[in-house]
ChimeraX commands (.cxc) that place a marker at each C-alpha (Angstrom):
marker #1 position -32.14,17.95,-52.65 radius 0.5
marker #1 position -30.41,20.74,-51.26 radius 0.5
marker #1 position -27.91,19.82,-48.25 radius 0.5
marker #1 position -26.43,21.90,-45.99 radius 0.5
marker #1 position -23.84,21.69,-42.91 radius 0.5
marker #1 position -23.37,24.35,-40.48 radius 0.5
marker #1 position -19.80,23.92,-38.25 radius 0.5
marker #1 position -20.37,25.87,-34.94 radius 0.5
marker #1 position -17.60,26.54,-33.06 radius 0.5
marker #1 position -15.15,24.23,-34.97 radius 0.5
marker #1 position -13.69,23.88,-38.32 radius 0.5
marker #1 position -15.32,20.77,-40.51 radius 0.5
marker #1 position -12.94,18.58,-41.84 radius 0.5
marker #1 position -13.26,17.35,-45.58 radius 0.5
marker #1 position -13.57,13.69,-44.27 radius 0.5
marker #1 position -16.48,14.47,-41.75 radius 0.5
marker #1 position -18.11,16.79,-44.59 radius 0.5
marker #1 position -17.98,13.52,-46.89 radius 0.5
marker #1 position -19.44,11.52,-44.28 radius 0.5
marker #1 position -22.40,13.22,-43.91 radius 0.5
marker #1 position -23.36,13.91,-47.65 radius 0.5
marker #1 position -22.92,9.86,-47.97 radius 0.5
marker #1 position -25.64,10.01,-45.34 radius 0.5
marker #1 position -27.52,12.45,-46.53 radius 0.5
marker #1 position -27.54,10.97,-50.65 radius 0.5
marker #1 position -28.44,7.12,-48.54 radius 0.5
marker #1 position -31.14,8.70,-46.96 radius 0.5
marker #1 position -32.47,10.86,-49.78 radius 0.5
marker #1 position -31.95,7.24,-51.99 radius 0.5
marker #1 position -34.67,5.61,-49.75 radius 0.5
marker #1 position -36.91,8.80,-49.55 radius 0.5
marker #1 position -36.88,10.49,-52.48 radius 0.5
marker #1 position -39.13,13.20,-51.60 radius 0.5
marker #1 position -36.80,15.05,-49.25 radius 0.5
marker #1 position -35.72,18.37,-50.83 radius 0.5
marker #1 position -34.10,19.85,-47.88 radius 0.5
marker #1 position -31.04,18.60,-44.97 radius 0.5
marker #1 position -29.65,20.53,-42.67 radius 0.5
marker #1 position -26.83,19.26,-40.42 radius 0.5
marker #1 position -25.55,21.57,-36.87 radius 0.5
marker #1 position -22.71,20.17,-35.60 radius 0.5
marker #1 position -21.70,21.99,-32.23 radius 0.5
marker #1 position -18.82,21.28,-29.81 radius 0.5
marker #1 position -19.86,22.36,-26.30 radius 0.5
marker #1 position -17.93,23.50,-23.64 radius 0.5
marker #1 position -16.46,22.81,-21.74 radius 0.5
marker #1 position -13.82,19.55,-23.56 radius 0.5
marker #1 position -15.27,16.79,-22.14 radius 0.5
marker #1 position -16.74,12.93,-23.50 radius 0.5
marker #1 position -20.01,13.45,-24.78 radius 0.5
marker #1 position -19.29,16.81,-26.11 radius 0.5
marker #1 position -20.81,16.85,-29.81 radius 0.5
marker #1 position -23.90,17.78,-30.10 radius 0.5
marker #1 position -25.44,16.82,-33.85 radius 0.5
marker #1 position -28.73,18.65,-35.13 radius 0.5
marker #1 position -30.65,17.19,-38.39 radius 0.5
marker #1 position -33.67,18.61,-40.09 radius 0.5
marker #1 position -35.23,17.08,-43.18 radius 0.5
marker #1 position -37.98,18.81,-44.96 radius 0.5
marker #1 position -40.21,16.77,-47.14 radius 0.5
marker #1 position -42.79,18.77,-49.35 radius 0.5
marker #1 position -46.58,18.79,-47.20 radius 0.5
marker #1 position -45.24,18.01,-44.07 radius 0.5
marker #1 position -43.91,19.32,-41.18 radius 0.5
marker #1 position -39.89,19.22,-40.59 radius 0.5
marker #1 position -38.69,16.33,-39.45 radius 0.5
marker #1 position -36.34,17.08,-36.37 radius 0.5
marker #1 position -33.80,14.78,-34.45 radius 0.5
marker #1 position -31.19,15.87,-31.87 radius 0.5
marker #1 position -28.04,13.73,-30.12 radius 0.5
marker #1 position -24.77,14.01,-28.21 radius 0.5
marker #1 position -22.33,11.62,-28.74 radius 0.5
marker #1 position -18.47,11.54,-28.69 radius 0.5
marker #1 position -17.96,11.46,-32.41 radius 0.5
marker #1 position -19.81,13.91,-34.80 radius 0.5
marker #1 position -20.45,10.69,-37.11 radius 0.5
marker #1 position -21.85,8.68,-34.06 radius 0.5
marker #1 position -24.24,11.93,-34.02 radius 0.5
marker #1 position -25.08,11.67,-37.37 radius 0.5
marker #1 position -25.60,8.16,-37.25 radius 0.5
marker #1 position -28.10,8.35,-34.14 radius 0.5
marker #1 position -29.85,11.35,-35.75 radius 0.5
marker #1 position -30.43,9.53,-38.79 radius 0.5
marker #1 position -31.97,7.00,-36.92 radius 0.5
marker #1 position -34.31,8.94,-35.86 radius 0.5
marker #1 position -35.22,10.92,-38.35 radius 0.5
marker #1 position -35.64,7.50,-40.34 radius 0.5
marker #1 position -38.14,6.07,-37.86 radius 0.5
marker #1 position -39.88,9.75,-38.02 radius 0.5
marker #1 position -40.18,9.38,-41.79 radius 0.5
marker #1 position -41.11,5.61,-41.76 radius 0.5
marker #1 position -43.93,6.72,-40.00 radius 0.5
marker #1 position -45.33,9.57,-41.90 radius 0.5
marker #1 position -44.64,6.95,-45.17 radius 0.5
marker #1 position -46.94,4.15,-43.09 radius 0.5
marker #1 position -49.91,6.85,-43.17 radius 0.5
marker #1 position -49.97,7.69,-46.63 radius 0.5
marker link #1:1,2 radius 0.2
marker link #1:2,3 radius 0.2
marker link #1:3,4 radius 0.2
marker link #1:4,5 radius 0.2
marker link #1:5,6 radius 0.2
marker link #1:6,7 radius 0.2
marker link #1:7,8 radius 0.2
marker link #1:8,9 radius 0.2
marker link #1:9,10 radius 0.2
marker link #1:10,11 radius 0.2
marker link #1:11,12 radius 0.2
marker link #1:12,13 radius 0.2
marker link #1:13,14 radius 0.2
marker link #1:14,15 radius 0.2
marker link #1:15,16 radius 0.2
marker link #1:16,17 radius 0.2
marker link #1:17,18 radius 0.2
marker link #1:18,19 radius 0.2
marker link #1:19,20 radius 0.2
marker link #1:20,21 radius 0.2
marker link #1:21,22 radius 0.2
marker link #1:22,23 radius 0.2
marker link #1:23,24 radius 0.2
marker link #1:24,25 radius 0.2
marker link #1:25,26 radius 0.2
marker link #1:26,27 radius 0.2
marker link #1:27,28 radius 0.2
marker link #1:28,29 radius 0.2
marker link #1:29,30 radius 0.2
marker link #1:30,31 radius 0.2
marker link #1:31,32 radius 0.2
marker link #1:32,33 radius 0.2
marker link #1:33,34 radius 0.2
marker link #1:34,35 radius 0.2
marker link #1:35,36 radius 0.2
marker link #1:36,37 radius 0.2
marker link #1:37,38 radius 0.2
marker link #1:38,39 radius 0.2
marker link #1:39,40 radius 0.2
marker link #1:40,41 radius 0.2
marker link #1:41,42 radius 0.2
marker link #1:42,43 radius 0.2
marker link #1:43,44 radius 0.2
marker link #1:44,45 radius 0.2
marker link #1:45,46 radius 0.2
marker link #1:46,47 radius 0.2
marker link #1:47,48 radius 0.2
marker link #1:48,49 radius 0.2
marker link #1:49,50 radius 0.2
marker link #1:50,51 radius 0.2
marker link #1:51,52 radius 0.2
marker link #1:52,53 radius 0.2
marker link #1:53,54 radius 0.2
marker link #1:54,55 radius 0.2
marker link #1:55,56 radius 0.2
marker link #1:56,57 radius 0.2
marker link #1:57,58 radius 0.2
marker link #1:58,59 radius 0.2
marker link #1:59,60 radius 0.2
marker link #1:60,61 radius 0.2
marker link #1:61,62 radius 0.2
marker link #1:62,63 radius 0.2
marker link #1:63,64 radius 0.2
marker link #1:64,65 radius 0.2
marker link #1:65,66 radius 0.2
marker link #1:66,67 radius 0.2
marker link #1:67,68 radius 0.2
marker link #1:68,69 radius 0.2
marker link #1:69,70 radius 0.2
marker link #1:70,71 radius 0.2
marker link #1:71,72 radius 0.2
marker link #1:72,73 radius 0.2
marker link #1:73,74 radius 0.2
marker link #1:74,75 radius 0.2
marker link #1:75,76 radius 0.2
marker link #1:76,77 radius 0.2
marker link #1:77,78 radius 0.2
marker link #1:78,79 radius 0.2
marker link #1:79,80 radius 0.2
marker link #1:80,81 radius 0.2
marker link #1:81,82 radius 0.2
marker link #1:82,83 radius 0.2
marker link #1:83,84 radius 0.2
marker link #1:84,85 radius 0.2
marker link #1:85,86 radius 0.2
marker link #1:86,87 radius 0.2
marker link #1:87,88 radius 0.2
marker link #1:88,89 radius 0.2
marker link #1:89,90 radius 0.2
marker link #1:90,91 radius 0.2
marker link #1:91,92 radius 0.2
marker link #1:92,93 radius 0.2
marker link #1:93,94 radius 0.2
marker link #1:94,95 radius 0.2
marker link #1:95,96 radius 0.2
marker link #1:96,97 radius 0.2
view
């Protein structure tokens, strides 16, 4: 699986760049057919609560990209919500087959 993390705006610490490979490695564990993750992290102006704005896309071979999108005030509360969704998204592409 190929993982990658875009930073826009912002430098990415080593400790957030951890966290979300865990996620991504936990989430590839339970799917194992994902080959691609993509993580945008964005801080939007202007510096307020509810500023980071967290992008995932999985790609699983045969179907279409899996998409989820949330603000939060942490980037890991982002990638936690995200992941959420994209696990209910693949939970129900993996009921239909």
């Amino acid at each position: 699986m190929e993982i990658r993390i875009n930073a826009i705006h912002f430098d990415i610490s080593d400790r957030l760049n951890e966290f979300i490979n865990k996620k991504a490695e936990r989430l590839a564990r339970r799917f194992v057919d994902i080959t691609y993750f993509d993580a945008n992290l964005r801080v939007v102006k202007p510096e307020t609560a509810m500023n980071k704005e967290t992008t995932i896309k999985v790609i699983l071979p045969g179907s279409p990209e899996f998409v989820a999108s949330k603000t939060a005030d942490t980037f890991e509360e982002g990638v936690d919500l995200c992941l959420d969704a994209i696990e209910r998204q693949l939970e129900r592409v993996k009921g239909r087959k």
